[in-house]
C-alpha positions in Angstrom: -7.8 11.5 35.5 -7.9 8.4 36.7 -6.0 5.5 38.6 -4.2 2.3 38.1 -7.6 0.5 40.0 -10.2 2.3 37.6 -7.9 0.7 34.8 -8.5 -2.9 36.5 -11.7 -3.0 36.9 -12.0 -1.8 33.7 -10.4 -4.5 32.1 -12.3 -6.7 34.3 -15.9 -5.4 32.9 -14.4 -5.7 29.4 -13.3 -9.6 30.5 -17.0 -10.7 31.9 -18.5 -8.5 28.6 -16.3 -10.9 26.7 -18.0 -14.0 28.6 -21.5 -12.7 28.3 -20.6 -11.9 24.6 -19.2 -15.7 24.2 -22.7 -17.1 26.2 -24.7 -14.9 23.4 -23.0 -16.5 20.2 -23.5 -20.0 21.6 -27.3 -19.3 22.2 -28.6 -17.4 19.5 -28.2 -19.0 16.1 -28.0 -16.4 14.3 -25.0 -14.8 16.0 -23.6 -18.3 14.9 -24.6 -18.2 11.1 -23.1 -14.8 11.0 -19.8 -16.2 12.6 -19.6 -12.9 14.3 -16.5 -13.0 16.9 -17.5 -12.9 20.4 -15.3 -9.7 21.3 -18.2 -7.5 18.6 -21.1 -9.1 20.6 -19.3 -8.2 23.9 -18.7 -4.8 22.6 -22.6 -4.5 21.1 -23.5 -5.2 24.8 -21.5 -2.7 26.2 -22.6 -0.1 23.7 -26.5 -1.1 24.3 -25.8 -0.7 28.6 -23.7 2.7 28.5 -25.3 6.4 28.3 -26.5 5.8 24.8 -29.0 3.5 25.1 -29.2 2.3 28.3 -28.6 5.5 29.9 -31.4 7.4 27.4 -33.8 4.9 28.5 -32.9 5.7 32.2 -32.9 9.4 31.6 -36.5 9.3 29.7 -37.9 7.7 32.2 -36.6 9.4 35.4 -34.6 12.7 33.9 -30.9 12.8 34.1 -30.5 12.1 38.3 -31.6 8.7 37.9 -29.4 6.2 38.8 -28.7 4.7 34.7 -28.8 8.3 33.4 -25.5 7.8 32.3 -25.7 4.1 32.2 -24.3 0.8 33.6 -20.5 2.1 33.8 -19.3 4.7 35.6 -17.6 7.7 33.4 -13.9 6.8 34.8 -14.6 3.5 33.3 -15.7 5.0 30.0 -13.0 7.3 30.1 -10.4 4.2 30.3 -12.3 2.8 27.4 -12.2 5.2 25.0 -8.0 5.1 25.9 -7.9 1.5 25.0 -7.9 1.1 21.3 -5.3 3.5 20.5 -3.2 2.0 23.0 -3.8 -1.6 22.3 -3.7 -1.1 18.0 0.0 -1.0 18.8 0.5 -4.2 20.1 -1.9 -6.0 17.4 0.1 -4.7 14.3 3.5 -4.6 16.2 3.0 -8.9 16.3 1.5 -9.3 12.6 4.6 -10.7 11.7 6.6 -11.6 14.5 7.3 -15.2 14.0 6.4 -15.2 10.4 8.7 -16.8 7.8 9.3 -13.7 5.4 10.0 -14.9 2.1 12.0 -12.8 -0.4 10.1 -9.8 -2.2 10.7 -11.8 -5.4 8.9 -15.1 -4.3 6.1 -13.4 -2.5 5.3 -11.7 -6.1 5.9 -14.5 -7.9 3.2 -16.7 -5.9 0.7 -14.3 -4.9 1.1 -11.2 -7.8 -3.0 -11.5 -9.1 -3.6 -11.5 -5.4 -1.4 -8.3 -5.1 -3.1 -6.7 -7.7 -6.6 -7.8 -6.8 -6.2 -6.7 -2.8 -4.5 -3.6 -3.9 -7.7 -2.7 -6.4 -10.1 -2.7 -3.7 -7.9 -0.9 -1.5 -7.4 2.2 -3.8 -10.8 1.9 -5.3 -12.1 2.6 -1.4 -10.5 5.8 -1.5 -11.9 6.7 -5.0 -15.3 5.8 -4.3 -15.2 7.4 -1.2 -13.7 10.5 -2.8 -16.4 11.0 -5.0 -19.1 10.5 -3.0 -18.0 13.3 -0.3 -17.3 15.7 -3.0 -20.7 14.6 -5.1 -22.6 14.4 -2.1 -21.8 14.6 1.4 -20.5 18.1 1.2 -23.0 19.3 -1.0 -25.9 18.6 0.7 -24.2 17.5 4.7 -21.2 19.9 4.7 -19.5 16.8 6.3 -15.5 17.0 7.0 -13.5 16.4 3.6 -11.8 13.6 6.0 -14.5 11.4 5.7 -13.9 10.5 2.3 -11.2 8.4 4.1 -14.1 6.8 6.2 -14.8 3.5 3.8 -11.2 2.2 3.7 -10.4 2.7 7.4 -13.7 0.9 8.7 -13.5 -1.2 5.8 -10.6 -2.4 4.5 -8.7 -1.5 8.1 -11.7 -3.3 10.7 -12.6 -2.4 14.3 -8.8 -2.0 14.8 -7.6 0.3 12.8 -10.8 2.7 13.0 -10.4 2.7 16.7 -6.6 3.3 16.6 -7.6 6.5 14.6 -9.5 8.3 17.4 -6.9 10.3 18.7 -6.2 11.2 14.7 -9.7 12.4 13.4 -9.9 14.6 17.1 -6.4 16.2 16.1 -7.3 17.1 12.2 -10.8 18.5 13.6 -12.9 15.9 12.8 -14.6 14.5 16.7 -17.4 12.8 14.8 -14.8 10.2 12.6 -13.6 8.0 15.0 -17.3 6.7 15.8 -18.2 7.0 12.2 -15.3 4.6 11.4 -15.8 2.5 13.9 -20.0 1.9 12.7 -18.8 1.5 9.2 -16.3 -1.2 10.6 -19.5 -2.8 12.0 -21.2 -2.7 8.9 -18.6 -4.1 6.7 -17.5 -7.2 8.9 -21.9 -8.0 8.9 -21.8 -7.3 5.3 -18.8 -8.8 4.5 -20.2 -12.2 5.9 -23.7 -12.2 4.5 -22.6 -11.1 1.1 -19.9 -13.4 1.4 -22.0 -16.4 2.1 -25.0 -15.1 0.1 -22.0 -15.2 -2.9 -20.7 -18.5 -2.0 -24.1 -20.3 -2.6 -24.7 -18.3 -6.5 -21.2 -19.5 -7.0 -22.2 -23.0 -6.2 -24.8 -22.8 -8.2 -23.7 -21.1 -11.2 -20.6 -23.4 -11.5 -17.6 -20.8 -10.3 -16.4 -22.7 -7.5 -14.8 -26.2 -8.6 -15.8 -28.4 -6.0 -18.7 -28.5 -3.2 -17.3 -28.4 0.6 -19.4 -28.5 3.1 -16.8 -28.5 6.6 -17.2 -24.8 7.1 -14.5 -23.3 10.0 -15.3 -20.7 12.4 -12.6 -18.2 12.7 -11.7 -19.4 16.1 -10.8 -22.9 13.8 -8.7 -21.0 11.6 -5.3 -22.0 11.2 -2.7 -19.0 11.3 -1.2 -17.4 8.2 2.0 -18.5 8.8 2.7 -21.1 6.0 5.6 -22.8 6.9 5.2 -25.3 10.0 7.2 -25.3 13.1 9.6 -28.6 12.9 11.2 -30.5 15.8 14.6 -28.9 15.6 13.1 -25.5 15.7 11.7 -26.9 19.0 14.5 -28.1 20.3 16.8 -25.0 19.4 14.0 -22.8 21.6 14.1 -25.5 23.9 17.9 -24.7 25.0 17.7 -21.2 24.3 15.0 -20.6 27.0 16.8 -23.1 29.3 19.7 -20.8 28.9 17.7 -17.7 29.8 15.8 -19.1 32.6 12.6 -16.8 31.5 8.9 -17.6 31.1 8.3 -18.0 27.3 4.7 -15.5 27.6 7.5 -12.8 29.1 10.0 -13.1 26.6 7.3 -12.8 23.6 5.8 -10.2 25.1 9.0 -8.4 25.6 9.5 -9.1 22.2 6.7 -7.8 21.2 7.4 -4.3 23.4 10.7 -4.3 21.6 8.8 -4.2 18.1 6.3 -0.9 19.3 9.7 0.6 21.5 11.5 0.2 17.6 8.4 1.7 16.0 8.0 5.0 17.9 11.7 5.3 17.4 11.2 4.9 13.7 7.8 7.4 14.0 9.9 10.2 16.2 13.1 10.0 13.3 10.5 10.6 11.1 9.1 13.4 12.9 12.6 14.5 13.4 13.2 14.8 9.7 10.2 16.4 8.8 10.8 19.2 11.6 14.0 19.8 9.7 13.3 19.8 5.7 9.9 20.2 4.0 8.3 21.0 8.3 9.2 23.8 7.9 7.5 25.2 5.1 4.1 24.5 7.7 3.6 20.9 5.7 3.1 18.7 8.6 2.5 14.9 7.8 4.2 12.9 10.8 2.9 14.6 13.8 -0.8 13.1 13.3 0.1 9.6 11.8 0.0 7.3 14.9 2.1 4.4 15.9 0.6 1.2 15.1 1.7 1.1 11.1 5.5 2.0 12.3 5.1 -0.9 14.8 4.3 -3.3 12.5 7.9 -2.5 10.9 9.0 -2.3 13.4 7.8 -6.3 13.9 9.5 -7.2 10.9 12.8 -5.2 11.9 12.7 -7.5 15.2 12.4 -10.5 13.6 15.4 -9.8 11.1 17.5 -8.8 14.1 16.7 -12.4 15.7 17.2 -14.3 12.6 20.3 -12.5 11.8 21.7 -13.4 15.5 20.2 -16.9 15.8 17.5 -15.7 18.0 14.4 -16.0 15.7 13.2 -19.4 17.5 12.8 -17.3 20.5 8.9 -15.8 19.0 6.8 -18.4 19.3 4.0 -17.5 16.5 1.3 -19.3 18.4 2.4 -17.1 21.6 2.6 -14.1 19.9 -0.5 -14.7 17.9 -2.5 -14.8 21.6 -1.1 -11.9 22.8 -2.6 -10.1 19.6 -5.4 -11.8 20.4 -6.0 -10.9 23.4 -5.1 -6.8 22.4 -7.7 -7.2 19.8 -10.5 -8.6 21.8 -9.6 -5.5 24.6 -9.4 -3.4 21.4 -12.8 -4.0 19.5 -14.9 -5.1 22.9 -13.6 -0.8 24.2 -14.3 0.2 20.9 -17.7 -0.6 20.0 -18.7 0.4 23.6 -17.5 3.6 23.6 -18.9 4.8 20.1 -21.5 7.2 20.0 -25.2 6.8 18.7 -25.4 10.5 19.2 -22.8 11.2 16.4 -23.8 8.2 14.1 -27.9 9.6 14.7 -26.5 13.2 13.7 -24.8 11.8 10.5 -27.0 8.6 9.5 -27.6 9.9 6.2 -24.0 10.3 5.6 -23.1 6.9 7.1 -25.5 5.1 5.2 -24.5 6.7 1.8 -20.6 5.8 3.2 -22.0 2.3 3.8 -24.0 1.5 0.3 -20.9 2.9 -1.3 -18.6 0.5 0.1 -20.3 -2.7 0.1 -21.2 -2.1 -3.7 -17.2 -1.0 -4.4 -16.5 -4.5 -3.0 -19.0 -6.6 -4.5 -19.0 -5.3 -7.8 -15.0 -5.5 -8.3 -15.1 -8.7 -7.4 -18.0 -10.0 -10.0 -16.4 -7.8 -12.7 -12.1 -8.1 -12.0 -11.8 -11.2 -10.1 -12.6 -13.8 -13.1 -10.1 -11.6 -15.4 -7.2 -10.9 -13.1 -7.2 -15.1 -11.5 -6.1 -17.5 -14.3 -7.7 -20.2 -12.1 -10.3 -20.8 -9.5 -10.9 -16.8 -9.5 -13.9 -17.4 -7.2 -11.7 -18.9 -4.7 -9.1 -16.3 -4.8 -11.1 -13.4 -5.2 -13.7 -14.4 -2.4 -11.2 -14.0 0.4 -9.6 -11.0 -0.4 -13.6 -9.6 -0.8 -13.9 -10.5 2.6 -11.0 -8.7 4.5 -11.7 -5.8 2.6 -15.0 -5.6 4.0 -14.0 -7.1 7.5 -10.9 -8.9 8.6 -8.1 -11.4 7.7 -10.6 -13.5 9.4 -13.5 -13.2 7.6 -11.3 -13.5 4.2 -9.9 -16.8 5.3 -13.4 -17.9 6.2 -15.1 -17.0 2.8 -12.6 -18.9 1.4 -12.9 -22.0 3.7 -16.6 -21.8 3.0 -15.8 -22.5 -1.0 -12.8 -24.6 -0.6 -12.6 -26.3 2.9 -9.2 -28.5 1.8 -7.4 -26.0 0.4 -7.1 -27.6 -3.3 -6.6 -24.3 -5.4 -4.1 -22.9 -3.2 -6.2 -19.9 -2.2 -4.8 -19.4 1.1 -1.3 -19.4 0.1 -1.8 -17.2 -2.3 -4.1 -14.7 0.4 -1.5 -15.2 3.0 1.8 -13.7 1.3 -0.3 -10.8 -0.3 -0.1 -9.8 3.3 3.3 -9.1 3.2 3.0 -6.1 0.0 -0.4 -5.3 1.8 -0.4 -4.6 5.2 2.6 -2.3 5.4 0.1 -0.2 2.8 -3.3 -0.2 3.5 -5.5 -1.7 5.6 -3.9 -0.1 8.7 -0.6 0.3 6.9 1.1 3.9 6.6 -1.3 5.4 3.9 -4.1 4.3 6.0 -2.8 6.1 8.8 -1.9 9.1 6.6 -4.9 9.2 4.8 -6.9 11.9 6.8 -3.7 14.0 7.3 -3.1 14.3 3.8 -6.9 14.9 2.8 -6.5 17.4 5.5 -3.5 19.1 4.4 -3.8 18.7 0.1 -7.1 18.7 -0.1 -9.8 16.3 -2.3 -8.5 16.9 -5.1 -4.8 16.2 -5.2 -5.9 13.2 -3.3 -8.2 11.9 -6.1 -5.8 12.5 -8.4 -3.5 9.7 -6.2 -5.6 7.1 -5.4 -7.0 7.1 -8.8 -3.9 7.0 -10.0 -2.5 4.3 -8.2 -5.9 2.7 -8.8 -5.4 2.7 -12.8 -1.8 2.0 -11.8 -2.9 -1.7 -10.3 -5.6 -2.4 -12.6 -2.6 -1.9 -15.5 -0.3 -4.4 -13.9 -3.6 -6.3 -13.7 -3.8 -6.5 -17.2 -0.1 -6.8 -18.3 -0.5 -10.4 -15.7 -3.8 -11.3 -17.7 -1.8 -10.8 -21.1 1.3 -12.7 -19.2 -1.1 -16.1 -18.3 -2.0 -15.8 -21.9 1.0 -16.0 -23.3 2.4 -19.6 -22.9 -1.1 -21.1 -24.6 -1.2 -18.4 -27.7 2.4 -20.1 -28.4 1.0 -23.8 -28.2 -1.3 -22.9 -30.6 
């Protein structure tokens, strides 16, 4: 156990580790070239000064009663840690679309559908790949936990915050050594994501796929937000004399909204649980109990914000606001995270984590050389590059690849990437399956669960082609 002062100074070693991790990028250029955020360089420092590097150096030296035998943080402080990402995942997801102008399912399809299709490839073709190789080879010769065929799209395609909101799941089902396999794969793919995403970028260039040379490059600090629809001066002034009204600091009131989001959430999650417990529960199938929070916060987000709109409140959330609050939660999230994995477990499985790894980078890569060109009409490089990149990282490093290829924003890549959020999210990449994932491996088995995601995989790469055959269409008549 611990007390509400261990918690403080832990966030206050997490707050200089973000300053010392923000000093690194700015010194070292290749921390810079990588565009690596400054909360996974915090978190890399923390990892190399706790008990498994640090502390193994101590303990060679001068046995396990040295003073850094267990490293440069005490275990109370470790302990809060390790707590922190499956606390703070709520309040990330829980503001992915508060303040976001939600258009209607028909006009988010219409706009983005070959992004749709394309995000929602690589998403299911995670799982298939990952399938396969844990039934080909990690059982066979590692007897690794069936779960970790779930391992690729989590750390992949779900990032530092959704692997580490999965802790408390992969300790539940059985599996200790997933949560610090997800989060090393999550590592892997946001470093991999980048260099193959700029090593891409440049054959691109070069082999004619991307229209037009840009050369203003943003870091993902730079970035502007998702939401596409500006604030205007009456939206201003309407907040203006609605706060006036309720005499409350604006940071409280979007950070009550965002409570209000994960307080609708776990309301949603314990229904849920509620049902279950009642109908197919109790035939011992038990789903809802080992799904966490953070994908029923996030509708739980978009149930607030349709609540405000409907009652005139929706200028209350301030997307910038809101967007720093996430901000913050994901820096606490990833920095406590990547310090608290351990190189014990990753040593123990590095075969398996490698063949995880290879897998999933060449999953990415390869889908987007071979159905990105087909399933885009135009600019496909553009298009395809971004959604590459989140599927190897995060949003961030998808909106980056694509600012890398098209800096102004002239084949309306962004857009496009932007609303695919909306069918995306609630999904995969930390959406509900993602969080089911390892229950349902754990409950059905390989198999059945091949038998999905393949399916739904063929499923998308139909609707693929019945688009292809659709942007066809209108120039087979002209001729």
């Amino acid at each position: 156990m611990f007390n509400l002062r261990t918690a403080m100074f832990s966030f206050i070693l997490l707050a200089l580790l973000l300053l010392v991790g923000r000093l690194i990028k700015q010194k070292i250029p290749w921390c810079q070239r990588l565009y690596l955020p400054a909360s996974i360089v915090a978190g890399v420092i923390g990892l190399l000064l706790g008990p498994g590097v640090l502390g193994a150096i101590a303990t060679s030296i001068g046995g396990e009663d040295t003073l850094l035998s267990g490293g440069l943080f005490s275990s109370d402080i470790r302990t809060v840690w390790s707590q922190m990402p499956g606390v703070f995942i709520n309040v990330v997801f829980a503001a992915l679309f508060l303040g976001e102008s939600i258009p209607a399912p028909r006009d988010i399809w219409r706009k983005a559908a070959p992004q749709v299709v394309f995000g929602q490839t690589l998403a299911w073709g995670q799982y298939v790949v990952g399938i396969l190789a844990t039934i080909l080879i990690l059982i066979p010769l590692f007897d690794i936990n069936p779960i970790a065929a779930s391992l690729i799209e989590i750390g992949f395609e779900g990032g530092h915050g959704t692997a580490g909101g999965m802790v408390e799941t992969f300790t539940e089902l059985g599996f200790d050594d997933g949560g610090d396999l997800a989060l090393g794969l999550a590592t892997v793919g946001i470093i991999s994501g980048i260099v193959c995403g700029t090593a891409l970028a440049d054959w691109g260039r070069r082999k004619g796929h991307v229209s037009m040379l840009n050369r203003d490059v943003m870091e993902p600090a730079e970035i502007p937000d998702l939401n596409v629809l500006a604030e205007t001066p009456e939206i201003r002034q309407q907040r203006a004399r609605l706060l006036s009204n309720l005499l409350i600091d604006p940071l409280s009131i979007n950070a009550a909204i965002v409570g209000a989001a994960i307080a609708i959430g776990w309301l949603i999650l314990e229904a849920l649980k509620w049902i279950e417990s009642v109908t197919w529960g109790q035939m011992g199938f038990a789903l809802f109990p080992f799904v966490p929070l953070f994908p029923l916060a996030l509708i739980g987000g978009i149930v607030v914000q349709v609540i405000l709109n409907r009652l005139g409140l929706g200028t209350l959330v301030i997307r910038s606001m809101v967007q720093n609050i996430a901000g913050v939660a994901l820096d606490v999230l990833i920095v406590s995270a990547i310090a608290s994995i351990s190189l014990q477990v990753i040593g123990v499985n590095l075969v398996a984590f490698l063949v995880l790894s290879v897998v999933g980078v060449l999953w990415n890569v390869l889908i987007f050389l071979w159905w990105a060109p087909r399933v885009f009409p135009t600019y496909w490089f553009e298009k395809g590059i971004g959604d590459m990149g989140q599927s190897m990282g995060v949003t961030a490093t998808g909106i980056l690849l694509i600012r890398m290829v098209d800096s102004d924003n002239h084949t309306g890549a962004f857009e496009g990437f932007a609303y695919k959020q909306l069918f995306f999210e609630p999904i995969v990449g930390g959406g509900l399956f993602t969080a089911a994932a390892p229950v349902l491996i754990n409950r059905l088995g390989l198999g059945p669960m091949l038998a999905i995601t393949g399916t739904l995989l063929l499923i998308w790469i139909i609707i693929g082609y019945g688009l292809i055959r659709q942007a066809r269409q209108p120039s087979t008549s002209e001729t």
